[in-house]
NUDO-151828 format. One line per field, with one value per residue (C-alpha): y, z, x. Coordinates in pm, whole numbers. Each point is the difference from the previous one (the first is absolute). Example, Ala and Ser with C-alpha at 12.3 -4.5 7.8 and 13.67 -1.06 7.14 Angstrom:
py: -450/344
pz: 780/-66
px: 1230/137
This chain:
py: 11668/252/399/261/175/311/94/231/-209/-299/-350/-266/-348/35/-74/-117/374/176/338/151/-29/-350/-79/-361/-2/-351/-182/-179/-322/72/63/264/237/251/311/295/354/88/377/234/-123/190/-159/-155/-157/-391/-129/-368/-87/-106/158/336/-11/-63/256/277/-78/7/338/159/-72/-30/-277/-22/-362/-9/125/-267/-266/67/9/-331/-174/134/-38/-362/-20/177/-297/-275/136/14/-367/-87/207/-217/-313/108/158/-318/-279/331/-42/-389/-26/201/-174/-308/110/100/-384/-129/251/-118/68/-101/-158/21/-68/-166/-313/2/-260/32/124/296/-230/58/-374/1/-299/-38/-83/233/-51/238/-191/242/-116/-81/-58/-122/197/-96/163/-15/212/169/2/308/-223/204/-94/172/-119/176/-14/-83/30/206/-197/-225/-182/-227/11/-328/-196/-328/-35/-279/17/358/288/336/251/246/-243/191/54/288/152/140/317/96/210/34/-175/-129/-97/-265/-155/-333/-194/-367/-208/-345/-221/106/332/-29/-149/287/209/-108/110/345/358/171/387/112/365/83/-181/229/207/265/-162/-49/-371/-330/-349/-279/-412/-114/-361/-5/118/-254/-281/181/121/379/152/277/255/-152/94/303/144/-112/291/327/284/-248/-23/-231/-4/-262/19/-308/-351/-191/195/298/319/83/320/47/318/96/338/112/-77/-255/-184/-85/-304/114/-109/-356/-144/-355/-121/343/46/221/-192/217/-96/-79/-131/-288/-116/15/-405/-104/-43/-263/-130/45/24/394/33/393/288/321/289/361/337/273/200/-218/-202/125/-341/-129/249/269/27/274/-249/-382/-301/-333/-326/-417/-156/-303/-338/-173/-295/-102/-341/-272/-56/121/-66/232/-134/254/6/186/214/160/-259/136/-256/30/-242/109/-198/150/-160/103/-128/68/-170/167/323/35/-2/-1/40/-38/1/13/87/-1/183/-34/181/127/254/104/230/-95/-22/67/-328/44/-244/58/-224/58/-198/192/-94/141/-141/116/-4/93/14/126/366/25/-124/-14/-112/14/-49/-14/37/-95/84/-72/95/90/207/82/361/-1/364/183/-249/154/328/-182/-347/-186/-25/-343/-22/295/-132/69/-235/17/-132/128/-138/119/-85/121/-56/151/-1/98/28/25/-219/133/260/126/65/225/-214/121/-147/3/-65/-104/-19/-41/-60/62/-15/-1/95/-56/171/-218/64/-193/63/252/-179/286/352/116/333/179/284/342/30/359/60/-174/120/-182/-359/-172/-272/-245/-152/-337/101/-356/36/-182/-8/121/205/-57/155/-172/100/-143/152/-93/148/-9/84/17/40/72/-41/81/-84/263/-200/-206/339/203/-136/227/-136/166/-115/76/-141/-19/-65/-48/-48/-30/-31/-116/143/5/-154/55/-282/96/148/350/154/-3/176/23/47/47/48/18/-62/46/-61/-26/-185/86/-158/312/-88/-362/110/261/-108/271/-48/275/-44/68/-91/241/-130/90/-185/7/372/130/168/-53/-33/-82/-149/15/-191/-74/-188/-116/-191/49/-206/147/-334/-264/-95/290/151/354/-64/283/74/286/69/60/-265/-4/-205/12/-125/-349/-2/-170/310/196/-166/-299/-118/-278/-52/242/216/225/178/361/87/355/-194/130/-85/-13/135/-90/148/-283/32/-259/-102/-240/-148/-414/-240/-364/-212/-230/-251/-3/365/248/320/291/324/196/362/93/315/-30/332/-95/192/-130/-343/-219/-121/-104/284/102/-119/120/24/235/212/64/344/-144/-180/124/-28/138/314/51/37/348/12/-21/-315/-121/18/-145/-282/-81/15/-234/-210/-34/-61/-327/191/1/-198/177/101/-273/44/-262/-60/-52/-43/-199/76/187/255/21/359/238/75/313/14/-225/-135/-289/-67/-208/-251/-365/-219/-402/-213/-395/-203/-307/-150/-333/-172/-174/355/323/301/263/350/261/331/281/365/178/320/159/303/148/333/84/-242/-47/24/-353/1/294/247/-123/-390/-257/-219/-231/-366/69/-79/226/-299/-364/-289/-375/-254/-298/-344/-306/-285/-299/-317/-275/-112/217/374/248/330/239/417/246/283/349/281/310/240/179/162/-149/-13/206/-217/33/-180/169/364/-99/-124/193/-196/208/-287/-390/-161/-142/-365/-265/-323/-335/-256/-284/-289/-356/-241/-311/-199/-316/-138/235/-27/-2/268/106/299/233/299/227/326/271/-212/207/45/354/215/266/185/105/192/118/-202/-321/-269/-157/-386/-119/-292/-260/-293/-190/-303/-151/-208/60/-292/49/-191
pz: 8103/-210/66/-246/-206/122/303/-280/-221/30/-176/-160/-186/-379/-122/-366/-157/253/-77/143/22/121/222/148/361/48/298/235/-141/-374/-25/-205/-12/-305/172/-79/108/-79/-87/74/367/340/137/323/216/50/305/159/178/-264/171/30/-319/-106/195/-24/-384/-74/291/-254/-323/41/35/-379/-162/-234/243/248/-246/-78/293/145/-309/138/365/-59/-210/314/214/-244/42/346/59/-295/233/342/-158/-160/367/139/-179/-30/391/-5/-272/217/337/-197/-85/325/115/-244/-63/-236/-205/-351/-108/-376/-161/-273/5/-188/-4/125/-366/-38/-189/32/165/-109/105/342/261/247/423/262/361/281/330/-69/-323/-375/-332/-322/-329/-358/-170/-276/-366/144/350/173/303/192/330/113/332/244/348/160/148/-105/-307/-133/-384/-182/-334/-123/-208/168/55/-56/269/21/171/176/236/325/81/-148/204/-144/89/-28/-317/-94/-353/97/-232/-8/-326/74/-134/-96/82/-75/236/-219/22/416/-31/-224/314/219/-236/-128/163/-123/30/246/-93/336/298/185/-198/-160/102/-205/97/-177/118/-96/84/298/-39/-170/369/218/-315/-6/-357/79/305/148/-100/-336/30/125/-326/-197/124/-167/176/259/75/90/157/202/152/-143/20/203/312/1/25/-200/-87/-150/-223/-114/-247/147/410/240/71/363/196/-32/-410/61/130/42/-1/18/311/63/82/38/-167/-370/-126/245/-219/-321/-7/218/5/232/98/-271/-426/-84/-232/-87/18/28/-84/80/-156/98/294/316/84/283/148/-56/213/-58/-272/-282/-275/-41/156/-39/109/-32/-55/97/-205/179/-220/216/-53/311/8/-207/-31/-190/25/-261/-44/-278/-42/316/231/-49/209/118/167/41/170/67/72/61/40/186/242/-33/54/92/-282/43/-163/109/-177/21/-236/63/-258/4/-277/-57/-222/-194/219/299/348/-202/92/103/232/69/140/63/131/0/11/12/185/-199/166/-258/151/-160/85/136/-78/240/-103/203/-151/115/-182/113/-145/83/-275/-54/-237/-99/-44/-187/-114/-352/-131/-349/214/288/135/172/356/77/371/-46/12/132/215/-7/165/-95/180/-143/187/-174/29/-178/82/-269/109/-254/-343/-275/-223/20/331/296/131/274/10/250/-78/287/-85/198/-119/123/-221/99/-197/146/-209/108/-91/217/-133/-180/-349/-65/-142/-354/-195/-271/-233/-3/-338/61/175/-104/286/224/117/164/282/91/386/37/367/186/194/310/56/-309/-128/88/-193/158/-39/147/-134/118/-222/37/-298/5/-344/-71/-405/-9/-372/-39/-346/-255/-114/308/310/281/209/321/223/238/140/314/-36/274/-74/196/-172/141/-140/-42/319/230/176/39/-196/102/-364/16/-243/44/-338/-65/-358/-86/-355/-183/-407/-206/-303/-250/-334/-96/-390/-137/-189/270/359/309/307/220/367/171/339/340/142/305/41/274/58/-326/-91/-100/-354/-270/-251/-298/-317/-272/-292/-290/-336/-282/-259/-348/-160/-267/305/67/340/131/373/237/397/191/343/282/179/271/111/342/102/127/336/-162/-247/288/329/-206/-42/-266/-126/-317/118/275/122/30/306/-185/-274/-61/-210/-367/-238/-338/-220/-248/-357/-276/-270/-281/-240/-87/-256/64/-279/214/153/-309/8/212/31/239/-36/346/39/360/183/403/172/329/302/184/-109/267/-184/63/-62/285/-26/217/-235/51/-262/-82/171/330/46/247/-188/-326/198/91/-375/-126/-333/-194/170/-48/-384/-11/215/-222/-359/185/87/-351/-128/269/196/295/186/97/337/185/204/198/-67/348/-43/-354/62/-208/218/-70/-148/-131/-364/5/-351/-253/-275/-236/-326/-275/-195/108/-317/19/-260/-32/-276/-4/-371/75/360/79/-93/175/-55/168/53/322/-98/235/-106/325/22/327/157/325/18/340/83/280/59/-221/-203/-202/-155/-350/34/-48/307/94/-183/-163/-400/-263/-209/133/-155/18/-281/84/-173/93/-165/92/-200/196/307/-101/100/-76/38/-63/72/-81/242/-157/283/-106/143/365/255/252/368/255/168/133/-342/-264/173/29/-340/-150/-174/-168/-175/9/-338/-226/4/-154/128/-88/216/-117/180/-81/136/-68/126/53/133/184/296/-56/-282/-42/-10/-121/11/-173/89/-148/-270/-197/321/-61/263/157/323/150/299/-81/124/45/-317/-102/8/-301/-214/256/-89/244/-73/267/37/123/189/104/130
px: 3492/148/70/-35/294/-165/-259/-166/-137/-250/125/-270/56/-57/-309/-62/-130/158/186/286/388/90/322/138/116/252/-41/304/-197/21/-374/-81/-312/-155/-168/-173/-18/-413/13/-244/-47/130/284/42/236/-14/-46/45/-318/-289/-284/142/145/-361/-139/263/-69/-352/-38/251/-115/-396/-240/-64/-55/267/280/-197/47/327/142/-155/114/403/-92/-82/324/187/-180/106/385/-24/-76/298/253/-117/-15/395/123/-160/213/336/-13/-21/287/204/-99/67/362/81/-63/271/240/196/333/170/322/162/319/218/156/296/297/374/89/-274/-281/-341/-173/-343/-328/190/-165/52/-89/-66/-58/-154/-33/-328/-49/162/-46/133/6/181/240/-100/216/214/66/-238/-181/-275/-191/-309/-150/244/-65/258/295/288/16/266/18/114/-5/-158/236/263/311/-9/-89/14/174/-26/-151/-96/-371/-178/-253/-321/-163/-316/-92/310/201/339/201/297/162/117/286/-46/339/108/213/303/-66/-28/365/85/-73/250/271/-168/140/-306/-23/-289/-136/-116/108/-240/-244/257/325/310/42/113/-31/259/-67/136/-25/377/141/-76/91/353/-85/91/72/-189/269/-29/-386/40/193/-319/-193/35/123/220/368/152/404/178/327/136/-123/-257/-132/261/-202/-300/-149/-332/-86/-309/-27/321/-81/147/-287/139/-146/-360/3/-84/-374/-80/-297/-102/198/271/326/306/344/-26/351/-62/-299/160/36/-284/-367/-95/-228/-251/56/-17/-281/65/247/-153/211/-186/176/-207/-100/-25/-287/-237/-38/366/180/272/228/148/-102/-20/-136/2/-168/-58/-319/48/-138/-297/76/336/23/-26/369/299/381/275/389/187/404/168/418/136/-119/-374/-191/-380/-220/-375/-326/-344/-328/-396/-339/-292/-253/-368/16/366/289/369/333/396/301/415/264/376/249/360/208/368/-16/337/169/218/-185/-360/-191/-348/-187/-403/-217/-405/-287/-360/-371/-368/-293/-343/-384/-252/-341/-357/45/377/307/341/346/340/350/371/321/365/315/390/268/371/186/340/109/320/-95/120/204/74/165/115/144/-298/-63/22/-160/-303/-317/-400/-190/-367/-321/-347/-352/-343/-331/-323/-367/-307/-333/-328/-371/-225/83/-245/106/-292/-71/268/311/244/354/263/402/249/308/349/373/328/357/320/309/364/249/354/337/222/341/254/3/267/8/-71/103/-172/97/-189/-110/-36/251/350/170/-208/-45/-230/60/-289/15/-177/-111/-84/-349/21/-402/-90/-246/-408/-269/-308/-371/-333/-312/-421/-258/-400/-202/-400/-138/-387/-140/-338/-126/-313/-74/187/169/70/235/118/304/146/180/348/323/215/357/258/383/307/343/375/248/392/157/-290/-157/-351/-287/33/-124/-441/-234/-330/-238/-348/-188/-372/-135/-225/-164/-259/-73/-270/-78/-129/-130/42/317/138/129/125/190/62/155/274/216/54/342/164/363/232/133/-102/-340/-340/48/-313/15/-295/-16/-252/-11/-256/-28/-203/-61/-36/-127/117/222/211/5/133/147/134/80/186/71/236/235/242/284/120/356/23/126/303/75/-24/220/120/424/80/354/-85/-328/-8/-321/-104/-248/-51/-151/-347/-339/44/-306/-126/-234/-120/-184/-70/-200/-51/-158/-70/-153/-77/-145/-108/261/161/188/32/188/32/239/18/173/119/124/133/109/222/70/280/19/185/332/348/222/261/302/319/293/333/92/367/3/-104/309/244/301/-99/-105/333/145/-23/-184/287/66/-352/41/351/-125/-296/191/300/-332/-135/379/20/311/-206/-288/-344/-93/-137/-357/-114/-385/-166/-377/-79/-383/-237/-256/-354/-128/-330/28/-214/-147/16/-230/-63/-223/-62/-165/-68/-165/-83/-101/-51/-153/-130/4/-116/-133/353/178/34/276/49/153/90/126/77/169/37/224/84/194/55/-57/94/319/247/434/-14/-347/39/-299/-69/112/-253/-102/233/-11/-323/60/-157/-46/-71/-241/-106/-137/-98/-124/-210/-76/-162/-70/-194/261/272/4/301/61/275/48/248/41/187/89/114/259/-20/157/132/-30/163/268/391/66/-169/104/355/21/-214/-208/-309/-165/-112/-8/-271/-68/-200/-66/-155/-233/-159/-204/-155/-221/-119/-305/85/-358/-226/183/361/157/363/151/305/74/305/87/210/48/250/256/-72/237/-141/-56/-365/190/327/335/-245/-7/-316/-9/128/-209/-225/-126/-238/-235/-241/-269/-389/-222/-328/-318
């Protein structure tokens, strides 16, 4: 049934002879119809009912025969298009009533292998729940299934031994095309894997984030320092040798003891970690640059966490001994019964390092206990820790302290709990977790005094008391945290997660003997993630904190990617982030850090964006620009040292005294004033403003299967622009480089695997210490440095190992006054079953 163009005029079908102006008037249905205007006639309006178009018709025009023939020749027409429409909205509504029955969805992609190549006439598998489907790639490796009923599917190849990857279920939607390219992997290539530090351009949908293999930790290939320097934007700087302290930097900020997640779950102290993963094989190392998570709690910038490898074998023995009495013995073993699985493992290290009283002693034993049900899933874990640690101190400025050392004991309890397992459908999750470390700072005798010369001030030296402690110093912390989390998927493309925390801690402190020091925090989150076109992804959330005795504070952040085709992909996130002092920065006493109880929340204001290219597994790049404005960033940067016109006997001299005194001091006729130096540590501070930005770029290429190279490059320039007494307006932030990169090589050829990296950091300023402001010392020098590694499999259950390190003896200094280790060799062997 058809209306007019206009009320006004009357419309016929043509009829062969017929005069007038025709017209065509298209139909949804692609039918088309030739009318007619008759002149000469009165016009009426249409209407919809037959029989009163019939009689409104013939009342208006007459009752003559020709008009009455006429018009029951295009009445019976009108009748004849009447019963077309029914019978048409008859089967429209049946089709429809049909669809809504089996509601169904669509799934295409490209199949392409590990270097870029198109596969086509694969055979290509999607299993549902419910059902198989199979199709054929085309001559371009395309794929395409049709009428999938919504749910799960797992996409494979019949094409033994290869799979493909990425091999998590895709769910189907209903009337919607989703889209996944696939890449089709051989059982060298899934070797290739474990020894790839592939770039990732979004660890969450807009994130500056790169993800390095973590298989090489546990094997003793690299350590997770040595890991940590792969990822751009990350500094790395170690006081020395094996277990002295460790500071992590990322884009110019202390990351503090929040940086490092395992397992997804926050554990507190990271330089601990550095040489362990047990139980477990790390699978990934996920590095995140940009604003903070929602989900992952607070944080001016950075985050990082283990996935850990399901594929653990049964049972597994490491014995590893190498220069400087490195020795390490290692066991771990899992398995499941039904629904239950379980894991355990030990390590002991023992190590001397180079410099008087610097040997380092850890030993760890940890587990996990794993239910996985139909719709929940619980898991509990535990991790113990004992170690010891000499700390001779700044050896290249002063003799070492032979008797200094720090005790510590850490215990972590954890337990998780998921309803709801489908991606597809709500899932609630709830975190326990409980740990308590202990640090005892001991210094049990006077190893004798040591002097230093002013550098600025010739007339003035320095005298450095080794004060015994007869109880020594405590800096002690037990923390509980309960986390609920809610992800409610509203399709394949949209997720919602909210959630919130409570967090109790207590700290001991200095000589006291109980835990008088407790914080209270809470924090509510909250983010959504859309998949708003196929090529353009948003997350928006944010986190509501309230910690200790400081304010509510928010913090928003959003991110998104877009992907511009032929494989390149825009990626960018902002936001706010906060850092509040650990209890430790704020009451804590160590024999070189002192806290500051005035300390208060540092602020960031975080940008970044990039662009990407993979061609497929075979390349890939990514260049990433940054900028970080800081609001009192929590640093060290108080020390207490005397200047020459605070001492009591140059006060006396008159000031032609004074001068006389200082040229007879330059000329050797007479010694400098002597100040005795009573409290060696370094005081916690706010930096008010500061800022840092640059450019972060990766790059790896894989040439051939067995074959990968790679390349980290980060420019970063910083400068405080509000400073302190010792951090001055205009300096850069202290021991952040302008210039530092890593390149990095794999090969492997059947049972033999070999690596080998060169690591180039550029100049920085240095830290605020009693040293370096005594001295003064304004810069730490460049370095480069070699590592290289080996294995060898033996059968598939026993390979060798060895590993060199700073293979050029290079001498330098990552903190000032504190040598690197020299050259390391270390060999070992691997068993498992």
């Amino acid at each position: 049934v058809t209306r007019p163009r206009s009320r006004d005029r009357v419309q016929f079908p043509t009829r062969a002879g017929g005069t007038g102006s025709p017209w065509r008037s298209r139909y949804q249905s692609g039918m088309e119809w030739t009318w007619i205007t008759r002149p000469g006639r009165q016009r009426l309006p249409v209407v919809s009912v037959v029989g009163r178009c019939y009689g409104s018709l013939m009342e208006g025009l007459g009752t003559s025969d020709g008009n009455r023939a006429v018009f029951d020749r295009a009445l019976e027409h009108r009748a004849m298009c009447c019963r077309i429409a029914l019978v048409a909205l008859c089967c429209s509504v049946g089709t429809v009533a049909l669809h809504a029955q089996q509601a169904v969805g669509t799934l295409v992609g490209t199949v392409r292998t590990a270097t870029g190549e198109m596969v086509p006439d694969a055979v290509i598998i999607a299993t549902g729940e419910s059902r198989e489907f199979t199709v054929r790639t085309d001559a371009d490796g395309e794929f395409r299934f049709e009428g999938l009923v919504p749910g799960p599917y797992v996409v494979t190849i019949d094409r033994p031994p290869f799979v493909v990857e990425p091999a998590a279920p895709i769910t189907a939607v209903a009337y919607i095309t989703i889209r996944r390219d696939m890449t089709m992997l051989s059982p060298e290539d899934l070797e290739g894997e474990d020894w790839r530090a592939s770039p990732l351009l979004e660890a969450s949908p807009g994130q500056a984030g790169a993800t390095v293999a973590g298989s090489v930790v546990e094997r003793g290939q690299v350590p997770l320092l040595r890991l940590l320097e792969y990822a751009p934007g990350v500094t790395v700087t170690r006081a020395g040798g094996v277990g002295q302290p460790t500071t992590v930097r990322v884009r110019g900020v202390e990351t503090g003891d929040r940086f490092l997640l395992t397992d997804g779950r926050l554990l507190n102290d990271l330089p601990s970690r550095f040489h362990l993963n047990a139980p477990g094989q790390p699978a990934v190392l996920e590095v995140i640059r940009g604003a903070p998570l929602s989900a992952r709690g607070e944080g001016l910038t950075g985050a990082a966490h283990f996935l850990t490898d399901a594929g653990t074998p049964r049972v597994a023995f490491d014995v590893e001994a190498g220069q400087l009495e490195w020795r390490q013995v290692s066991a771990m073993a899992s398995g499941g019964l039904g629904d239950y699985d379980w894991a355990v493992g030990a390590r002991n290290l023992e190590m001397d390092n180079e410099q008087p009283n610097s040997a380092y002693v850890q030993t760890v034993v940890g587990g996990t206990v794993g239910l996985v049900r139909d719709n929940m899933s619980a898991q509990l874990m535990f991790r113990g820790e004992t170690s010891t640690v000499g700390l001779p101190g700044p050896t290249l400025f002063v003799r070492p302290d032979l008797d200094a050392r720090e005790e510590g004991d850490r215990w972590l309890v954890g337990a998780t709990l998921r309803l709801g397992q489908s991606a597809a459908r709500p899932s609630h999750e709830f975190r326990l977790v409980a740990s308590q470390t202990t640090r005892h700072s001991l210094n049990p005798l006077d190893s004798g005094a040591a002097r230093l010369q002013s550098s600025a001030e010739p007339g003035l030296r320095f005298e450095i008391l080794d004060t015994p402690l007869g109880v020594g110093l405590r800096n002690d912390t037990q923390e509980a945290r309960l986390t609920y989390e809610y992800t409610h998927p509203i399709d394949e493309f949209h997720v919602i997660t909210g959630g919130g925390t409570v967090e109790v801690e207590g700290g001991r402190f200095g000589t006291s003997a109980r835990f008088d020091q407790q914080r209270l925090s809470l924090a509510g989150y909250g983010q959504d993630r859309i998949q708003v076109f196929e090529n353009l992804s948003v997350t928006a959330g944010g986190r509501f904190v309230k910690n200790g005795p400081y304010d509510f504070f928010a913090q928003p952040r959003g991110s998104l990617t877009y992907g511009l085709g032929r494989g390149w992909v825009v990626h960018a996130s902002a936001g706010y982030g906060i850092g509040t002092p650990t209890l430790e920065q704020r009451f804590g006493a160590t024999l070189d850090r002192q806290g500051n109880v005035d300390l208060v929340q540092a602020k960031s204001k975080t940008a970044d964006g990039g662009i990407g290219r993979a061609w497929g597994a075979r390349a890939q790049v990514d260049f990433t620009g940054f900028r970080h404005v800081y609001s009192d960033l929590v640093v060290l940067g108080s020390v207490d040292i005397p200047a020459l016109r605070t001492i009591d006997a140059f006060q006396q001299l008159t000031l032609f005294e004074r001068g006389q005194y200082l040229r007879d001091v330059n000329d050797g006729l007479r010694d400098p004033f002597t100040t005795t130096l009573l409290d060696l540590r370094t005081g916690y501070i706010n930096l008010p403003r500061s800022w840092a930005h640059g450019l972060e770029a990766t790059a790896s290429i894989r040439p051939i299967s067995q074959v990968e190279l790679r390349g980290v490059y980060t420019f970063t320039e910083s400068e405080v622009t509000t400073g302190t007494d010792r951090i001055k307006a205009g300096q850069s932030l202290p021991q952040v480089p302008k210039h530092q990169a890593t390149f990095t090589g794999d090969v492997q050829v059947g049972p033999f695997s070999a690596s080998a990296a060169m690591r180039y950091v550029g100049e920085r300023e240095p830290g605020i210490d009693v040293f370096t402001q005594a001295l003064g010392l304004d810069v730490v020098e460049s370095y480069i440095r070699w590592d290289a590694a080996g294995r060898f499999a033996v059968t598939d259950r026993v390979m060798l190992s060895v590993v060199g390190e700073n293979l050029t003896n290079e001498v330098y200094q990552d903190v000032l006054g504190y040598p690197a280790l020299g050259r390391l060799f270390r060999a070992g062997v691997h068993v498992s079953f």
